[in-house]
N, C-alpha and C positions, 0 to 999 in steps of 0.2 A: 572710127575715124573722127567723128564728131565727138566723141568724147576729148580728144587725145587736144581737140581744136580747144574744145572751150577751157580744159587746164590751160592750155600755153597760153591765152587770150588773157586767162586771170592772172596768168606770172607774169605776162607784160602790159597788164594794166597796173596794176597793184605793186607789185614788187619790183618794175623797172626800176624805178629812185632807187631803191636799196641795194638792186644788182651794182648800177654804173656806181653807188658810191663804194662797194668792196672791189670794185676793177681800180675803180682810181685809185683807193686809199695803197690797194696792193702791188701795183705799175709804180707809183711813188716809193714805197718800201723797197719793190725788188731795185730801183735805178739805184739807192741810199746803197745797199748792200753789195751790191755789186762794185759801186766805187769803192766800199771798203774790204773787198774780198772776204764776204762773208756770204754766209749760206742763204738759199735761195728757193729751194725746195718747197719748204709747208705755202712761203708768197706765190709760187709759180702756180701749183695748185689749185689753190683758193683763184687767181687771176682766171687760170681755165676753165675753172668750170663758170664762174659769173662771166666769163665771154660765151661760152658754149651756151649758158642756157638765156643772154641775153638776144644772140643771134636766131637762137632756135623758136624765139619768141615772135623774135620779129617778123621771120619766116612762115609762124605759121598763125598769125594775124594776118601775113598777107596772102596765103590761100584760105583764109578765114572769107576773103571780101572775095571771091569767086566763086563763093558759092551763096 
């Protein structure tokens, strides 16, 4: 468990900035395409997983500090 702690610790130290800039850049993309009824798919994606593993970060910094 302590492992699993200190990976996520260094993805949301380190790679926070880079996460929220591929959520933005691809939230921005998917609204563009959308108003142009165009595809969505590869943007949806790429949004999920940089939310999944920015939340998952966050999460587990903060059972990081309870222990």
């Amino acid at each position: 468990m302590e492992s699993l702690i200190i990976i996520f610790f260094n993805i949301g130290f380190l790679f926070m900035p880079i996460l929220c800039i591929i959520f933005c850049l691809n939230l921005v993309s998917i609204i563009k395409k959308v108003k142009n009824n165009e595809n969505t798919k590869k943007n949806t994606i790429w949004l999920t997983i940089s939310f999944t593993l920015i939340m998952w970060s966050i999460a587990m910094i903060g059972v990081a500090g309870t222990y």
